[in-house]
Structure formats: C-alpha cells, structure tokens
N, C-alpha and C positions, 0 to 999 in steps of 0.2 A: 504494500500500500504506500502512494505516496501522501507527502506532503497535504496535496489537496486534495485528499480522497481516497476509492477504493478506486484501483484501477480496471476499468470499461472494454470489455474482449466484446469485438461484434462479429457476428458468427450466420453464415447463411445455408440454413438447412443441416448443418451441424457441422460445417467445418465453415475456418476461417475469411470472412471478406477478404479480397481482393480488392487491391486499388481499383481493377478496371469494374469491378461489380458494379461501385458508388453513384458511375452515372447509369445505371438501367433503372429502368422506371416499376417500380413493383407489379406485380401481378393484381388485379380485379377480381378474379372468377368467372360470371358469364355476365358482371355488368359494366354497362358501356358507359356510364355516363358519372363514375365515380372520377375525383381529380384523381391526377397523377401526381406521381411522389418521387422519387428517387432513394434507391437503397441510402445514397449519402443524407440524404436531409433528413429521412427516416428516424436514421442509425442517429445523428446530431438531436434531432426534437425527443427520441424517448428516452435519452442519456441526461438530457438538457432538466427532462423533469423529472426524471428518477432522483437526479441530483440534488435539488433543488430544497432547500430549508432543512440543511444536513439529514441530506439523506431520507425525508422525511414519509416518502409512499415506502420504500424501501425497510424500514425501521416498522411500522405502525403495519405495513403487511406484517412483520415477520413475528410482532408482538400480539399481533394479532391470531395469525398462524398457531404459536407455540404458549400463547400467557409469560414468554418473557420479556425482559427490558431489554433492548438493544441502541446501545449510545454507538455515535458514527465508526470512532475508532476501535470497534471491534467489526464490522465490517472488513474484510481482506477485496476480495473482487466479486464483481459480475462479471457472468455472460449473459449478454444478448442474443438469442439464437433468433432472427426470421422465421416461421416454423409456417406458417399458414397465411392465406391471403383471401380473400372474399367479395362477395357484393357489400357487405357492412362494415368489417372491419380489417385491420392488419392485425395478428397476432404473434405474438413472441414469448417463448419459453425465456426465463428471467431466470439463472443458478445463482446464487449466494452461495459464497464460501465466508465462512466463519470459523477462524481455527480449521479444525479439520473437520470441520459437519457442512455440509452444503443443501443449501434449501430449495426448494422449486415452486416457482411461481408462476401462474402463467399472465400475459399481458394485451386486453386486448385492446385497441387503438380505431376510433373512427377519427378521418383526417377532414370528414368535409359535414359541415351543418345540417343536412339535410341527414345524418345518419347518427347525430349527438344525440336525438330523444329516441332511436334504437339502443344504443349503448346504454343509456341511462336503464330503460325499460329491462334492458336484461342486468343489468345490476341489481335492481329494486326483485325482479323476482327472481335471481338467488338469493337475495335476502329473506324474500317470504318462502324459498324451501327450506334454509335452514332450521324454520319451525316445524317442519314434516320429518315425519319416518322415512324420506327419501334421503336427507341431510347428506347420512355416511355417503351415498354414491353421487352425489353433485357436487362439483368445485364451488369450494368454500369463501362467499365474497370478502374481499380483506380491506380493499383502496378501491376509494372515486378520487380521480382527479383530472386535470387537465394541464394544458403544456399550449405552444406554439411550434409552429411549421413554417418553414422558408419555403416558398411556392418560387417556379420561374419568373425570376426580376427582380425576387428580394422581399416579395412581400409575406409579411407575417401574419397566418390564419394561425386559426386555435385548433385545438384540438384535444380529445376528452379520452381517455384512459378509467380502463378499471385493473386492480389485480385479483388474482385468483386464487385458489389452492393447483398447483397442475399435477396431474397424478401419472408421478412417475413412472417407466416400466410398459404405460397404456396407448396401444396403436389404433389408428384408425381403420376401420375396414370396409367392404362393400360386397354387394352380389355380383354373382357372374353368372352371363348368359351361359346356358349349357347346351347342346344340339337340337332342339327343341323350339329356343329363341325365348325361353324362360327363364327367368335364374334360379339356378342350381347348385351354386355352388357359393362360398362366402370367405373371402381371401383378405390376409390381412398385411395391412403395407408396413410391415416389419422392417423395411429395408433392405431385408435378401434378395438375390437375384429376381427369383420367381413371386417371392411374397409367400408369406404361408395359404395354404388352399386347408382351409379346417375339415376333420370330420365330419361327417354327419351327425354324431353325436358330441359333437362340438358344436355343431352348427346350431342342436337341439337346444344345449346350454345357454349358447351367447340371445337366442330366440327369448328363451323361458328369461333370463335375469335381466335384458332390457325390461320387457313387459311387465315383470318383476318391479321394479324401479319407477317406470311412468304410472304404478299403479300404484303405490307408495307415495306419489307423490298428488294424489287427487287430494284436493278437499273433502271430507265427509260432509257437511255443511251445506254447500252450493254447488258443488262439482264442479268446482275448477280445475283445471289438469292444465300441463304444459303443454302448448298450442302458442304457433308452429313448430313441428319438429319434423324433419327428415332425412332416412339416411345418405343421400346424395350431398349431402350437405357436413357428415363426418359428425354427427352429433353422438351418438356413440363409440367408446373405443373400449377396447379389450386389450387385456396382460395372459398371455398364454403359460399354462408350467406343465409337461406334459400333456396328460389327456384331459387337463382341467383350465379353467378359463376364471377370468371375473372381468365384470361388464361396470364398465360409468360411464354417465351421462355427461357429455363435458360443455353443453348446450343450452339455455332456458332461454327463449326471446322473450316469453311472456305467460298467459295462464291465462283460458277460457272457458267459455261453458257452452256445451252444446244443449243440454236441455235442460232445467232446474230440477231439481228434484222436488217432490210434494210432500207434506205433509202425510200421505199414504202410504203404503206399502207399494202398493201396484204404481204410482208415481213415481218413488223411487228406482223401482225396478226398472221401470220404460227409461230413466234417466240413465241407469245403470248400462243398458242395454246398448243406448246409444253410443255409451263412452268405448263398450268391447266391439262395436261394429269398426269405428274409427279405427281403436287402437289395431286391432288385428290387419283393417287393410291396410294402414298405412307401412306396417311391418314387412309387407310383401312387397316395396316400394323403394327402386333405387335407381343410379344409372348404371346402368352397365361396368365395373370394375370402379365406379366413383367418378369416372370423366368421359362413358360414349352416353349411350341413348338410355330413355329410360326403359326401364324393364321391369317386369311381374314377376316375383319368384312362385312357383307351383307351392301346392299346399301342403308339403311334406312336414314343414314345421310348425307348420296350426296348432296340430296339438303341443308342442312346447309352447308356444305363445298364452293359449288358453291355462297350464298348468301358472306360467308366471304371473299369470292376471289373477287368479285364485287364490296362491302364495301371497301376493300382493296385498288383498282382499282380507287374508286371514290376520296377515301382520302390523298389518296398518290399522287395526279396527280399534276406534276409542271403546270404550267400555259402554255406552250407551247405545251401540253401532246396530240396527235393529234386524237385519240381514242376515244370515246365517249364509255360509259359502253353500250350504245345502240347501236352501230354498234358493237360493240365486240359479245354482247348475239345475235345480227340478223346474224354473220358471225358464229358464233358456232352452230346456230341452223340451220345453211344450210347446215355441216358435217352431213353425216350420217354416220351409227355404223362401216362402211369399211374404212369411211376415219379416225374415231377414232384412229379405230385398226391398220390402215397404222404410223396413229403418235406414237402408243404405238413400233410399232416393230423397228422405226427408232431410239427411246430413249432405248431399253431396256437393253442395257449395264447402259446407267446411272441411269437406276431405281434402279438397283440393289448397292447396298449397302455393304452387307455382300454374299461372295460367296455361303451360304447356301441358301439365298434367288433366286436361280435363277430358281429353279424349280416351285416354286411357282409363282413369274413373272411371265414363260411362260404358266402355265397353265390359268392364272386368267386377263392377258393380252386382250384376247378379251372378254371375260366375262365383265371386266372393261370397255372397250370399247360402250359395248351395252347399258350396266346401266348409264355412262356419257352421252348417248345420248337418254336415255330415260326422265333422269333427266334434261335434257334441254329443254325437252318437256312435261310439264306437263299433267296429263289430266285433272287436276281439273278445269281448265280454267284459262282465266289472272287473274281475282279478287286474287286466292289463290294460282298463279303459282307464276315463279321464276321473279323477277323484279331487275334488275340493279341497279337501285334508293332507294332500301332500306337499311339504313342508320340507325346502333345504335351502342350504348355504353354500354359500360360496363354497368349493371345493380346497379355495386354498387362500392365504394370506396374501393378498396380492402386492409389488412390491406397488411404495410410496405412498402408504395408508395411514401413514401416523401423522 
C-alpha cells in the first residue's frame, strides 16, 4: 500500500488491462442506445469513487459485509475485475485484500440517467429480500453511491453505483439447443474450453434450487415475487463440486404481483397458481448457450422445478401460513391442461419479459400448459411421483458463503 492509499489493479475478465484495452468502448449487450464508455474512463470513474472519503463504499461495504471496523490503513489492495456488461448496467467483481483475507464484492455501475432509477430499484429490492427466507441465496446489498464519468470532450456525467455481496466460486450458465431445436442441455461458462455440459441430474438440481429460491422469496402477504427475471440475462449462477451443485440468484430488478391473493382459500390458491404457471414457464426460457436465439427447453425438468416450488413453499411458510403443500398439490392436481392454459393466457402479458419473447409465449403457452399438468400427474406412481414433503439442501457448502 502506498502512501495514498491501497493500490488499484484493473483487470479485464480476469487478467490484467492493457494499455491498448483503455480506449475500447465497453460492451452494451443487445442495447443500442446506452452511452459509451471506455475501458479507460470506466476503470478512472469506479476507482475515483471507490476512493473517495477514505475509502468510504469500500470500508462501510466491508463493515457491513462482516460486522467489523475497517479504518483505511488496513486496507492493502483492490482488484477491479470488468466481469459483465449489459443493457442497464456495467459490473465488476471488486477483491479486497486485507492482511491475508480477501473479500469479494460485486459492483454494479449505471453510466447514463435514464438507467439510475433501474439501479436504485434493484438496490431497494435487495434490500427488501434481505427480510425473506431467500436472504442466504441473494447478494447481500452493502453501498449506494455515486461517482462521475468523463464522457468524449471532457464532460463530466454522474453516475450511480451499488455494492454487493459477490458469491465466490458461482458461474453463470445457460441452455443449449439439443437436435430437436429445444434445449436440452445446460452448460456452465466455467471458463474451460468446452464449459461444463451438467448432468441430467444436475441439471435436475440447479432446476429444483433456482425454483427453490424464487419461491423463498414470494411474499406470503400480497404475493410479490421477483419480476423481471431471466435466464438469458445470467441471473442465476451455480458452484459445481462433483455431482453436487448450489444455485444463487445474483439478480433482483424489482418485485411484482401477478394476482392478489384473497382473503379465501380458493383466492389464494388461484393467486398461488398463477405465481407456478409463471415461475415454471419462465424456467424453460433462455437463449440458446446465453448469446444465439431464444429457445424452449423440453419438459424433462418440470418435475424438478415443481419439487423446488414445494420445498420452497414448505420452508418459507410463516406460522400463520394457511396452505398446506398438501392441499396446494391436491388443488393443482384437480386443474386440468384447459384450466392450465386459461391461467397461462390470463398472465401472458407478464410472462413476457422482453418484447421478442412474445411469439414464442404464444406458441408454447399451451404446450406448457399440458406438460404442467402432466407433471402433476405422474405415472410412475406415489412411491417415485411428485410429493410436497420433500425436503433438501444444498448438497454441499458452497464456496464464498460466509
């Protein structure tokens, strides 16, 4: 460390900048109308406010983080690592090194006004998950702040920043077409040549503890859930350890309601019903490997999805919670595939997400419908059907959990 600080390592995609990096213009995603930026101004504006009132997002993240005091001069260095880039935000994996412990943070950055009450919106609702049973699997908000940006000619725009908790060890993943033109398979951008291509019975897992998770994370109350989510968009990632996995959500833009629930039983339930028609299609929804076309995946992991919604259901339930996972699956199994489909065409403004998804929707809409209600019905019998009562955990200790 010197004199003025901790010293500033800026890192793109996990190895070192290059002088000539500094003038390429960052990435967007697929939108066209965010400003440009450059790796150099970038790398200058999130150093500029990291910096800034000794140390002070830095310190109050990491006090936050851990419950302890952290005065500047124990600080040694940051890396900045570039890691992600989008329609809304730029993000960056943020390491602290302290002594010998190093901390991880993740950092995300909107550069232009029109996306500072995005930014804001997804800080405020991980804020209000951290009151949910979903807590453990959501990055943990730490800092709001903001900075300035040197745009072309010198002029100085603002810009807003949050930090996070970033969970170590955790890759992003996607589906993959399989010969068929559906996805089949679910590969995870590890970094290896190929990327890992999961089991099936991986693929079962990372299915059931997403669902797991977005269901943990409903309000009992009003039924709010997080809305927008999609995996095209990398909102999920996974830490693989053998034949075992654990799944976080590294995503909230915000928390909606698709139908209130009532006072009743039967209100609630229709309320209920809505939220697993969403959740379940939207699960079978990606682009192709995370960057071609979008794609359906077939219904081989329905029934994991529905186990996680259940699990979810059981362990999130406040004590007043009037539902039992047993009348819930006895009232889903008395829908048949028209009343599915009736719930799918009442929701399919909100399924849709991005306006290019809606053709797709309407085609795969009752498709969906039939397979949700085939999958409630197993034919294997009860011993090896779907049960409400099954109940597990993460397989393993995933790393960067403390």
């Amino acid at each position: 460390m010197t004199g003025s600080g901790p010293s500033f390592v800026h890192l793109i995609g996990g190895k070192p900048a290059r002088k000539g990096d500094l003038s390429a213009v960052l990435p967007t995603g697929l939108s066209e109308d965010a400003p440009k930026i450059t790796y150099g101004a970038y790398f200058h504006a999130v150093e500029k406010a990291l910096r800034g009132r000794g140390l002070e997002p830095i310190r109050r993240g990491l006090e936050e983080l851990t419950g302890e005091r952290f005065d500047p001069e124990r600080i040694d260095e940051v890396l900045l690592d570039s890691v992600k880039h989008g329609a809304l935000y730029h993000v960056a994996k943020v390491t602290v090194r302290v002594g010998d412990r190093l901390f991880f943070l993740a950092m995300n950055s909107a550069v232009d006004p029109q996306r500072h009450a995005a930014l804001t919106q997804e800080w405020e609702t991980l804020e209000s998950l951290s009151e949910t049973a979903a807590a453990p699997y959501v990055p943990r908000a730490l800092y709001l702040g903001q900075g300035v940006w040197d745009a072309a000619g010198g002029e100085a725009r603002p810009f807003r920043f949050f930090l996070a908790r970033w969970f170590d060890g955790f890759h992003e993943w996607h589906l993959g077409k399989g010969p068929g033109d559906c996805a089949e398979s679910v590969s995870v951008w590890d970094g290896s040549a190929s990327d890992g291509v999961l089991s099936d019975a991986q693929a079962c897992q990372l299915m059931e503890q997403a669902a797991y998770i977005l269901t943990l994370a409903l309000d009992r109350c009003d039924f709010r859930h997080i809305h927008p989510w999609h995996h095209a968009a990398g909102d999920f990632v996974v830490a693989v350890q053998g034949n075992s996995l654990a799944v976080r959500l590294i995503a909230a833009r915000n928390r909606g309601i698709l139908i209130s629930p009532g006072p009743e039983r039967h209100e609630r339930l229709a309320a209920l019903a809505a939220f697993l028609f969403a959740l379940t299609f939207r699960m079978r929804l990606d682009r192709d490997r995370g960057e071609g076309d979008l794609i359906w995946a077939t219904a081989r992991w329905l029934p994991a999805v529905l186990h996680g919604f259940f699990r979810g259901w059981t362990d999130g339930a406040p004590p007043d919670e009037m539902l039992s996972p047993e009348e819930i699956l006895a009232a889903f199994r008395a829908l048949d595939a028209s009343d599915w489909e009736a719930v799918g065409n009442l929701l399919s403004d909100d399924i849709v997400v991005d306006p290019e998804e809606e053709a797709l929707v309407s085609r795969f809409l009752p498709v969906h419908a039939r397979d949700l209600h085939r999958s409630l019905h197993p034919a294997d019998g009860p011993s090896r059907g779907l049960s409400p009562r099954r109940i597990e955990r993460d397989a393993f200790e995933a790393p960067g959990r403390a």
